[in-house]
C-alpha positions as CSV (number, residue, x, y, z in Angstrom):
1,X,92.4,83.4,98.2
2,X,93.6,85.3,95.4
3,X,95.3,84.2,91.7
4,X,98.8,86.2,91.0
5,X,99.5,86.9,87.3
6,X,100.7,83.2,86.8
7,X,97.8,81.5,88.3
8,X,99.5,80.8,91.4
9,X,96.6,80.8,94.1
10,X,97.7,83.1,97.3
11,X,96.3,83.0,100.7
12,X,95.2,86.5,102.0
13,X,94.4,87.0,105.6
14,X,90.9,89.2,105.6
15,X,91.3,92.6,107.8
16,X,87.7,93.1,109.4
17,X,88.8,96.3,110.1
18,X,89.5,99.0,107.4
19,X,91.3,98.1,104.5
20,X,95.2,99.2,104.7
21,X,95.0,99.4,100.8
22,X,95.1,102.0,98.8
23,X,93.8,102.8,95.5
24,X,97.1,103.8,93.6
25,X,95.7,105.1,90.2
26,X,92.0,106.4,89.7
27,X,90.0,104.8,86.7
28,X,90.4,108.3,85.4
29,X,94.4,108.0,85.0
30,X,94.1,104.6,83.8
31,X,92.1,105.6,81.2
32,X,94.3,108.4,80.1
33,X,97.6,106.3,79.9
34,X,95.4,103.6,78.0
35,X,94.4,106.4,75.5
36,X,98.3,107.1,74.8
37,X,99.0,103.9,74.7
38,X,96.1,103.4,71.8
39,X,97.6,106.2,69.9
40,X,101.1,105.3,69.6
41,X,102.2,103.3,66.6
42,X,100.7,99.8,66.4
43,X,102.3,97.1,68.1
44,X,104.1,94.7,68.8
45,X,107.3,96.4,69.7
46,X,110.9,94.6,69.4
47,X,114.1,96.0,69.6
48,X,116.7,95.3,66.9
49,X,120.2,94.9,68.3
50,X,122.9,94.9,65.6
51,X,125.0,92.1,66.4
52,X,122.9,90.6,68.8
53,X,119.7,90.1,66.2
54,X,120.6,91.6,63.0
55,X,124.5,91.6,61.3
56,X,124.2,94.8,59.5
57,X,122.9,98.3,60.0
58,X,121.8,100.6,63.2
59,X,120.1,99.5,66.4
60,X,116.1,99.9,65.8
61,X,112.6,99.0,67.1
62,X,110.5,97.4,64.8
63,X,107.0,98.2,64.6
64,X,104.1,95.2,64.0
65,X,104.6,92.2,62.6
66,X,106.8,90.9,59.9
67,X,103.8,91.2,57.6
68,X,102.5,93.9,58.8
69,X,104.9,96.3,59.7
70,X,104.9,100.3,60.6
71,X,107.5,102.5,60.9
72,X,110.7,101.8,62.8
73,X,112.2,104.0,65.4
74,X,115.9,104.4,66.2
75,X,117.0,106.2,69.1
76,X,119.9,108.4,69.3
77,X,122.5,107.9,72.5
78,X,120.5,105.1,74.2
79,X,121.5,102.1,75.0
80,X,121.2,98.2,74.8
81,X,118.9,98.7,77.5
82,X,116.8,101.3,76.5
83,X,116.0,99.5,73.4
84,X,114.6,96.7,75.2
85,X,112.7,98.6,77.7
86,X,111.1,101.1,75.7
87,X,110.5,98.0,73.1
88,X,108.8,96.1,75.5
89,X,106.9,99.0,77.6
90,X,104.4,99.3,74.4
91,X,103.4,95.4,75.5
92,X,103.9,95.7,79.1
93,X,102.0,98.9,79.6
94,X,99.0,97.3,78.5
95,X,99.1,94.3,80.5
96,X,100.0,96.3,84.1
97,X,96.6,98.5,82.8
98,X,94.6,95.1,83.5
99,X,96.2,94.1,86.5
100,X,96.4,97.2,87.8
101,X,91.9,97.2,87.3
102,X,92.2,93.8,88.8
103,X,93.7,94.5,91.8
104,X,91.6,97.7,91.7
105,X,88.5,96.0,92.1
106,X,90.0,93.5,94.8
107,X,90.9,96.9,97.0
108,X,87.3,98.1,96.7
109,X,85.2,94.9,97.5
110,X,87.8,94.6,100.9
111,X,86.8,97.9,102.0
C-alpha cells in the first residue's frame, strides 16, 4: 500500500518481475534545483493583484512575511497568471523536491 500526498492509502499491485519505474531525477539534480531554490529570496512568495488584493499601485510578489518582509518583485508584460505561478513555484518547488525523494526511494526498494 502506499499514502498519496493527502494521506489517502493506495493499493499497488507488486511486479515480481523488474520494476517498470524509472528514476526521473538523480539525487544529484535534486540537489542542484534545492540549492537554487535556497538561494533565491526568502520565502513565502504571494502575488499582489491590484484590484483583486490590493486597490492601488502595480501588480507585485511579496517577499516573506508581513513582519518580515524582503524585497518585492514586479514583472514586466506577465500576466495574472504568471504572478501566481511564479508566486507559488518558490513554495511548490520545495514540496515536489520531497515527494519527488519519496517516491524516489519507493522506485528503488521495488527494484
Amino acid at each position: 500500500m502506499l499514502q498519496s500526498l493527502s494521506g489517502e492509502t493506495l493499493a499497488v499491485t507488486h511486479f515480481q518481475t523488474k520494476s517498470i519505474f524509472k528514476i526521473m531525477f538523480t539525487e544529484k539534480e535534486l540537489l542542484e534545483i534545492e540549492d537554487r531554490l535556497k538561494n533565491s529570496t526568502k520565502g513565502p512568495w504571494k502575488a499582489y493583484i491590484e484590484g483583486r488584493d490590493h486597490e492601488s499601485g502595480s501588480n507585485f510578489i511579496m517577499t516573506g512575511t508581513e513582519t518580515n518582509r524582503g524585497e518585492d518583485f514586479e514583472i514586466f508584460g506577465a500576466t495574472i497568471s504568471d504572478y501566481d505561478f511564479i508566486a507559488n513555484a518558490k513554495q511548490d518547488v520545495e514540496k515536489l523536491i520531497e515527494e519527488v525523494r519519496r517516491l524516489n526511494k519507493l522506485i528503488k526498494h521495488s527494484t
